[in-house]
C-alpha positions as CSV (number, residue, x, y, z in Angstrom):
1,X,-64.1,-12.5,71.0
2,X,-61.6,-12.7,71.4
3,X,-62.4,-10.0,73.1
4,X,-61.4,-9.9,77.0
5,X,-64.2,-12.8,77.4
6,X,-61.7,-15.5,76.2
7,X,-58.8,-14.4,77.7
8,X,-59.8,-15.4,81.1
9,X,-57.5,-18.9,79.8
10,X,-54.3,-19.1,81.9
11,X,-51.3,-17.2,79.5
12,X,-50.1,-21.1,78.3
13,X,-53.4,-21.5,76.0
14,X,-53.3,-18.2,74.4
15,X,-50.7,-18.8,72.1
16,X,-52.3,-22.0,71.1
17,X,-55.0,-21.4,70.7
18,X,-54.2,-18.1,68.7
19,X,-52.1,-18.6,66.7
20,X,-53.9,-19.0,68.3
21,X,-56.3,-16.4,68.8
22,X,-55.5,-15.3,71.8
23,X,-57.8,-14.9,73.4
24,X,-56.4,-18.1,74.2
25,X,-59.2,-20.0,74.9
26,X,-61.4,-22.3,73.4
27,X,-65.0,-23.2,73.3
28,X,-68.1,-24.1,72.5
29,X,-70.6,-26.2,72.7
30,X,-73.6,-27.6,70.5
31,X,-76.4,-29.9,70.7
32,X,-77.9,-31.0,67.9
33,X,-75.8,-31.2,64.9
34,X,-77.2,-31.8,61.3
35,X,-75.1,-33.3,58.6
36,X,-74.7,-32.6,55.4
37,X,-72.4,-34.9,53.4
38,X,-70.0,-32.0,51.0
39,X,-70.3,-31.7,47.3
40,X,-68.4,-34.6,45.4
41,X,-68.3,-36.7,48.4
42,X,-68.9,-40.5,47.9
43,X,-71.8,-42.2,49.1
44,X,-70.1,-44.7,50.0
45,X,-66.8,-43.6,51.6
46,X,-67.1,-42.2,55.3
47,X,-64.5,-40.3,55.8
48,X,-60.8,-41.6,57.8
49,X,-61.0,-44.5,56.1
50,X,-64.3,-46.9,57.0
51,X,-66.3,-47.4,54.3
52,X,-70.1,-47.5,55.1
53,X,-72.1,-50.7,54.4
54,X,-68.3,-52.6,54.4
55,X,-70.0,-55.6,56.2
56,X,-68.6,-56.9,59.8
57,X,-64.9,-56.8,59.5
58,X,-63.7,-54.4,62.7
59,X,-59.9,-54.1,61.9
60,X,-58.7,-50.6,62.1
61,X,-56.0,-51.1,59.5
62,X,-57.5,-49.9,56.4
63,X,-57.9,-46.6,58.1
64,X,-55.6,-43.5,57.0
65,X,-54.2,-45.4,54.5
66,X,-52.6,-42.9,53.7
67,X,-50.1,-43.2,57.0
68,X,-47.5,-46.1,56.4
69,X,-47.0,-48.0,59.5
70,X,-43.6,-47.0,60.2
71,X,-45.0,-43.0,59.8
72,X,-47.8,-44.9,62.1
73,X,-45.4,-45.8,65.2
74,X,-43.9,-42.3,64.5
75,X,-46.5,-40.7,65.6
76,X,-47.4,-42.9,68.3
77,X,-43.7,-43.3,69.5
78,X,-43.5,-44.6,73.1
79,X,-47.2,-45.3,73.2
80,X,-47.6,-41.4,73.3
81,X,-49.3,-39.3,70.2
82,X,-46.5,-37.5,70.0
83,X,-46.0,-35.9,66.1
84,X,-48.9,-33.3,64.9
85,X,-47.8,-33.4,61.6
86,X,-50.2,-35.8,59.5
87,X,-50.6,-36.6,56.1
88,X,-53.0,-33.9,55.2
89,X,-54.9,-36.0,53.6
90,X,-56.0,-37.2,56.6
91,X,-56.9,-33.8,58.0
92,X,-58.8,-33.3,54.9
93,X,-61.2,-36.3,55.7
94,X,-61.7,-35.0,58.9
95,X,-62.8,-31.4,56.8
96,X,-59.5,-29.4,58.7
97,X,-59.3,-27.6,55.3
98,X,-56.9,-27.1,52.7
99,X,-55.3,-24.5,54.6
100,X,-53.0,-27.5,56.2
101,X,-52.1,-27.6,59.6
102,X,-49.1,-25.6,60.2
103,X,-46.9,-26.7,62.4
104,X,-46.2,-24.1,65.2
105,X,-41.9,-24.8,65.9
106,X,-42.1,-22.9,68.9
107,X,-45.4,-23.6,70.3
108,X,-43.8,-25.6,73.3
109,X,-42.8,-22.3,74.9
110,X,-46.2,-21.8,75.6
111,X,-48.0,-24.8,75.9
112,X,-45.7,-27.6,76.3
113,X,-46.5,-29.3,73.4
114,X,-45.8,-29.4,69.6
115,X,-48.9,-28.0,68.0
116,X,-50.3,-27.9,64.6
117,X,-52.7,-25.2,63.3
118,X,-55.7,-25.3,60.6
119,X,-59.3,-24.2,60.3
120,X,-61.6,-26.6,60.0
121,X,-65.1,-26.0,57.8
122,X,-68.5,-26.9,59.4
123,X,-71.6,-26.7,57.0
124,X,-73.2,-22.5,58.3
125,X,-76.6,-22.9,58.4
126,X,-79.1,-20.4,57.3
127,X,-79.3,-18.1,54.4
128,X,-75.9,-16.5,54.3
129,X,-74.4,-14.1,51.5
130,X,-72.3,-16.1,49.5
131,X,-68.8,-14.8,50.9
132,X,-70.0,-16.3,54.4
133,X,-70.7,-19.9,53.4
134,X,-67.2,-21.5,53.2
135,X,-66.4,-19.5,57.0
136,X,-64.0,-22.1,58.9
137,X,-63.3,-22.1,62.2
138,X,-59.9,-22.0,63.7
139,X,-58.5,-25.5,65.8
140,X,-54.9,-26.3,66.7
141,X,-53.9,-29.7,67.6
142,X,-51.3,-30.5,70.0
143,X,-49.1,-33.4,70.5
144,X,-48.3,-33.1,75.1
145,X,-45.2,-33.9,76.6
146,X,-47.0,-35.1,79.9
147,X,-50.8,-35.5,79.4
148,X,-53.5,-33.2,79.2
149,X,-53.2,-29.7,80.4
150,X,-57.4,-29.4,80.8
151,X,-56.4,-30.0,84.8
152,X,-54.3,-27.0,84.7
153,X,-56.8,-24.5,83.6
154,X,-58.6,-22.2,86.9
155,X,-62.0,-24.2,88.0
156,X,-64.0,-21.2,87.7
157,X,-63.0,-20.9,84.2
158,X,-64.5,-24.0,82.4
159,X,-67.4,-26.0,81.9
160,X,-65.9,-29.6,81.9
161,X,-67.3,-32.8,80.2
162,X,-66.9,-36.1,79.2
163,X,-68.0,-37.0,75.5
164,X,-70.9,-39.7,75.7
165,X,-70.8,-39.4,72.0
166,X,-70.4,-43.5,70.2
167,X,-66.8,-44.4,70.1
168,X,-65.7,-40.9,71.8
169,X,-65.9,-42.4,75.5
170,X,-63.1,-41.1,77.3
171,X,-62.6,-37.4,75.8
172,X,-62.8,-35.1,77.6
173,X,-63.5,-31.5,76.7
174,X,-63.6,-28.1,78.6
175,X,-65.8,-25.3,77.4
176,X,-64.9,-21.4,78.0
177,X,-67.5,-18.7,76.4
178,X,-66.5,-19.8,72.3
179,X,-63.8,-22.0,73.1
180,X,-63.5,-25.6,73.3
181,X,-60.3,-27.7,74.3
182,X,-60.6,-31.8,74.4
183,X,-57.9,-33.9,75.5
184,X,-57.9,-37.6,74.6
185,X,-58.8,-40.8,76.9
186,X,-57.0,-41.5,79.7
187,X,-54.4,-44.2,79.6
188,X,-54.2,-44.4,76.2
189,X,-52.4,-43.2,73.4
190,X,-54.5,-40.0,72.8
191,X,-53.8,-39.2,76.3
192,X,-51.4,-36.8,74.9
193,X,-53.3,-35.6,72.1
194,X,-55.1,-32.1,72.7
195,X,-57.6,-30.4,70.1
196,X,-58.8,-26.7,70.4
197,X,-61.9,-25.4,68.7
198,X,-62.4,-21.4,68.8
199,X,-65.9,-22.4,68.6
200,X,-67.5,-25.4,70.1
201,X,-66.6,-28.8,70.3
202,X,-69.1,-30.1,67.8
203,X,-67.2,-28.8,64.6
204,X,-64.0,-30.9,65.5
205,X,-65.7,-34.4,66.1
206,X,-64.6,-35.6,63.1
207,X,-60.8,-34.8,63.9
208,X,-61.8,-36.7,66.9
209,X,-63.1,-39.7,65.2
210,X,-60.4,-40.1,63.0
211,X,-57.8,-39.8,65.8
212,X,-59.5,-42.4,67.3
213,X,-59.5,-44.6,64.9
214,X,-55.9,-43.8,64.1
215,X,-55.0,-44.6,67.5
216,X,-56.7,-48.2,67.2
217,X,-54.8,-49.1,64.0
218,X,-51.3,-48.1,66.3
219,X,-53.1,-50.4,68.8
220,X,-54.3,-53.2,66.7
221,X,-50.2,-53.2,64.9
222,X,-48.9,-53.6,68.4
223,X,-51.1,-56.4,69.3
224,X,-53.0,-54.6,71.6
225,X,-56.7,-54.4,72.4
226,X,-58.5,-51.7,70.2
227,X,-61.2,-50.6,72.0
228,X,-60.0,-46.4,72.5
229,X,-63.2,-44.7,72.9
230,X,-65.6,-47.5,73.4
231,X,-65.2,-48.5,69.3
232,X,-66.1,-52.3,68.0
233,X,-64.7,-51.0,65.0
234,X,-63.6,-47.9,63.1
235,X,-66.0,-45.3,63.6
236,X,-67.7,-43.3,60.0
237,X,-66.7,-39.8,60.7
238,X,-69.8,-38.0,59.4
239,X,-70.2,-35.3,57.6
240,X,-69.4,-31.5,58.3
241,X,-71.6,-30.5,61.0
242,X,-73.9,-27.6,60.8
243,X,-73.9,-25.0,62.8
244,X,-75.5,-21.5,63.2
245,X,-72.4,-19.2,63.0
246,X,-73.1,-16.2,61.6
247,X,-75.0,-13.2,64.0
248,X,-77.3,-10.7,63.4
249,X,-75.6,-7.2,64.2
250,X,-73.0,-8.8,62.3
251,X,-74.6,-9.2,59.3
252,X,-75.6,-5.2,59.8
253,X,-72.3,-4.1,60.5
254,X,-70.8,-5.9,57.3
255,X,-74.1,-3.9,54.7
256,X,-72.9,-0.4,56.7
257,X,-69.1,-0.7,56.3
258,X,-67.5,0.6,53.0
259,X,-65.1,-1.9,50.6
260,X,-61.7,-1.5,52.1
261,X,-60.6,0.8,49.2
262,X,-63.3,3.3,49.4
263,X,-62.3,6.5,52.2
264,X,-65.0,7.1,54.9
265,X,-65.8,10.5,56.6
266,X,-66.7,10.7,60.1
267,X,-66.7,12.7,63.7
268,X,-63.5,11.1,65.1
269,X,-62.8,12.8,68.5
270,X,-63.1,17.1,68.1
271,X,-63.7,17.0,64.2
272,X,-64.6,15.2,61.1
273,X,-61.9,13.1,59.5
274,X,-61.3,11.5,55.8
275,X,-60.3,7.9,56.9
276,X,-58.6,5.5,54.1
277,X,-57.5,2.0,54.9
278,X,-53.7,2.2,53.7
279,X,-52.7,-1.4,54.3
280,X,-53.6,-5.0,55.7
281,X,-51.4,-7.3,57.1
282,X,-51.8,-10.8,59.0
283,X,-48.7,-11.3,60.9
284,X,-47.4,-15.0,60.6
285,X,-43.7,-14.7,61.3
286,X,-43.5,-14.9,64.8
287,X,-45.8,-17.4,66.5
288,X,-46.3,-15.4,69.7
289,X,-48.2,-13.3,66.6
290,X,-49.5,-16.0,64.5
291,X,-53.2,-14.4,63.0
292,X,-53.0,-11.3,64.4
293,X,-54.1,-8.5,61.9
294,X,-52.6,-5.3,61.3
295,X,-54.1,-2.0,59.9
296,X,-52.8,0.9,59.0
297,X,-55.1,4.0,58.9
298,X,-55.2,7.3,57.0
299,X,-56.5,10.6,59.2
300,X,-57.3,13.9,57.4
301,X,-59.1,16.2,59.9
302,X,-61.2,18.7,58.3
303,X,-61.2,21.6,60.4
304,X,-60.5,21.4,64.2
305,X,-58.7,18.2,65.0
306,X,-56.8,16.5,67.7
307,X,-53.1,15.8,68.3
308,X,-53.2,12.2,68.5
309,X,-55.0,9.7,65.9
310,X,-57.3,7.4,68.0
311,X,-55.3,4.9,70.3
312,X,-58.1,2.3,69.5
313,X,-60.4,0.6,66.7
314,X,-62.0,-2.6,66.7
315,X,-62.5,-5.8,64.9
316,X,-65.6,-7.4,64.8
317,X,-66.0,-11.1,63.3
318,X,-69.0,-13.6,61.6
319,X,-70.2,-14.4,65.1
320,X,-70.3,-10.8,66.3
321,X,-68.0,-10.8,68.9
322,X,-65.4,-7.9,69.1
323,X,-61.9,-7.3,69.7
324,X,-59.7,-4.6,69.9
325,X,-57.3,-3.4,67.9
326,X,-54.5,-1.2,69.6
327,X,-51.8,1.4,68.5
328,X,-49.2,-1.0,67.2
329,X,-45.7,-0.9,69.7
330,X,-47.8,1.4,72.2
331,X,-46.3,4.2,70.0
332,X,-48.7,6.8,68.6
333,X,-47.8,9.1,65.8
334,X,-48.9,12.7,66.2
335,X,-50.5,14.6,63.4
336,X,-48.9,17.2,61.6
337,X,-51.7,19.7,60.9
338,X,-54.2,17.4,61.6
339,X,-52.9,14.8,59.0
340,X,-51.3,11.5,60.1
341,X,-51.8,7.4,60.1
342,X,-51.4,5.3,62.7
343,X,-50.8,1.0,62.5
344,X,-52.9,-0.9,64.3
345,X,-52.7,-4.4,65.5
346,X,-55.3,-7.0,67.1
347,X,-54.4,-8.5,70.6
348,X,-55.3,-12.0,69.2
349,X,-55.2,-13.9,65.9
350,X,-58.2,-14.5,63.8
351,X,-60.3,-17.4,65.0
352,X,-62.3,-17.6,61.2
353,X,-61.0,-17.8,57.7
354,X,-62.3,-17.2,54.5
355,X,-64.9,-14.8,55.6
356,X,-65.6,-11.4,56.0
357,X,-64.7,-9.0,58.8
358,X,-65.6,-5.6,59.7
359,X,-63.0,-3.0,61.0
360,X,-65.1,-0.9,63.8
361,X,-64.5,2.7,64.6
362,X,-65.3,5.0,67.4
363,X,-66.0,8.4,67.9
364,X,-64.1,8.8,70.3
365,X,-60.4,8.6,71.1
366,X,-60.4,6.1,73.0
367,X,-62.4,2.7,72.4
368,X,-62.9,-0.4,74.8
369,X,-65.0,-3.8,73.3
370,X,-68.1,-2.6,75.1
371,X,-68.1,1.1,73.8
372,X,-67.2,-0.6,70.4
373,X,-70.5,-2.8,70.7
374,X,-72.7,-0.2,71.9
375,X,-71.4,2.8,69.9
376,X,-68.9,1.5,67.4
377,X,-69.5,2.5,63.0
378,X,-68.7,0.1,61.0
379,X,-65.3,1.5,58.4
380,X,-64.5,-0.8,56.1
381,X,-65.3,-4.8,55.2
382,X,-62.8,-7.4,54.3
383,X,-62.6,-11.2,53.3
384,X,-60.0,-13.3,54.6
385,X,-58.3,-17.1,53.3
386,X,-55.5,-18.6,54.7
387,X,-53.9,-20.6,51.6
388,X,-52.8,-23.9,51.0
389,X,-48.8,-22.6,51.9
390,X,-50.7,-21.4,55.4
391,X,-50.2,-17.3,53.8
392,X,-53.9,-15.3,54.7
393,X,-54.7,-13.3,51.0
394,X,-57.4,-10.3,51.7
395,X,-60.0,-9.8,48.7
């Protein structure tokens, strides 16, 4: 995807959600969802702070320990959720992974809000090759300036809902092809606090319970009623939930395409072409770019060759979906007997980490996502991790 099908999300949600991926847009949807607790986990500890089998005391204020109550009010200030920045300890109990969520400074030009970025890990089901099993998922979450923004978003566009889930009464979420965006309960703190998921909803639950048991500690240390979300009590935020990620033509694009060092031959336009992948780069200086990935490609015709490199490749992703990548700057080099590169650059940032991704060429010119789908050969195959200083490395 983030192919065109996401970007059907008004221009305000691309940038967060792509960092935001561009495509903009969030989604998904699951129903059942399997659990399966991580390796190491306690038994005992649930994580955001409830322990299971800890008897019948429902205060909220062992939760998040980790957040004084001063950092607590912070956050909360005026009633509003109003600071993305958490310990990331807490994200890490709610499985947003290692990779932190990075705070996006300008964020507010698009979106109106202050937004934080991460990826969060579900449990992939099935028999995956090793290098697919850790795959996370990309979510932001975004601290509003005047209540959710899921009313803003064109009613042909989304599927809405209301979470029936326990103690998630009150969000709401908004579904658009592999996009999911949930905005807190009305009339409450969490009003103001917005979560994408650039695939489903059921991924970031647990983000959801432990904001929602968050905001009941911030309502039980004011002295008010802490009931957000239907809860008795703090809710056990489960384990990573399981979902079926990873597609088929995928899976055969990624055993065609050649490790990213290796050169690959093929009819590109009037001739046959040596093609080398010179460089890689995921842009994540300007956050109007955040995610996007560059390539920069090699052409040595054989024979007869064009003037012009391609104008087009493609990227395709775990879940099959593909996006273009397009002559970087609109500016295409021309070959100099029929020898050349040309940089390319995604329209959208990457919506999965630490997986594997498959560049897609064409043998023609000129490529859109459907001619890439239907005709597309897979180049070249590389993983992906963002790192714990929010830097992606390429292996």
């Amino acid at each position: 995807m983030f192919s065109s099908r996401p970007a059907t999300f008004t221009h305000k949600y691309a940038r967060a959600t792509a960092a935001c991926l561009a495509a903009g847009s969030l989604v998904f949807a699951s129903s059942c969802s399997a659990f399966q607790r991580p390796e190491g986990a306690s038994e005992e500890v649930s994580y955001g702070g409830k322990k299971e089998n800890s008897g019948s005391n429902n205060s909220f204020s062992d939760v998040s320990s980790e957040i004084s109550d001063d950092k607590l009010r912070e956050i909360f200030a005026d009633g509003k959720f109003s600071d993305c920045k958490l310990d990331q300890a807490f994200f890490d109990s709610a499985y947003v992974d290692g990779a932190k969520m990075i705070p996006l400074d300008s964020a507010d030009v698009y979106v109106n809000s202050e937004t934080c970025s991460g990826y969060v890990k579900p449990q992939i089901s099935g028999d995956q090759p090793d290098e697919l099993k850790e795959t996370s998922i990309y979510t932001a979450l975004s601290a509003t300036k005047n209540g959710s923004n899921l009313d803003d978003l064109p009613n042909g566009d989304a599927e809405r809902k209301e979470l029936s889930d326990d103690g998630l009464q009150g969000w709401k979420s908004a579904e658009v092809v592999n996009a999911c965006m949930l905005s807190g309960p009305e009339g409450t703190p969490l009003e103001y606090a917005e979560v994408i998921s650039m695939s489903g909803c059921d991924p970031v639950k647990p983000l959801l319970r432990s904001l929602t048991n968050l905001a009941n500690r911030y309502q039980e240390l004011e002295g008010k009623e802490a009931n957000i979300g239907g809860s008795n009590g703090p809710l056990e935020i489960g384990d990573r939930v399981e979902i079926d990620l990873v597609d088929g033509g995928y899976l055969e694009s990624r055993d065609k395409a050649k490790p990213k060092e290796e050169s690959v031959t093929e009819k590109v336009g009037v001739g046959k072409t040596k093609m080398k992948l010179m460089s890689l780069e995921i842009l994540t200086d300007n956050p109007q770019d955040y995610g996007k990935v560059c390539a920069e490609v090699e052409y040595d015709y054989e024979d007869e060759s064009p003037l012009f490199p391609p104008t087009e490749i493609g990227l395709q992703s775990p879940d099959g979906e593909y996006q273009l990548m397009k002559v970087a700057g609109n500016t295409v080099t021309p070959l100099s007997d029929g020898k050349g590169s040309q940089r390319f650059c995604s329209e959208v940032g990457l919506r999965y980490s630490n997986s594997d991704f498959v560049i897609i060429g064409s043998e023609t010119l000129t490529a859109t996502e459907k001619s890439l789908e239907e005709e597309g050969m897979p180049l070249w195959r590389f993983h992906v991790k963002r790192n714990d200083e929010g830097e992606f490395e390429f292996n």
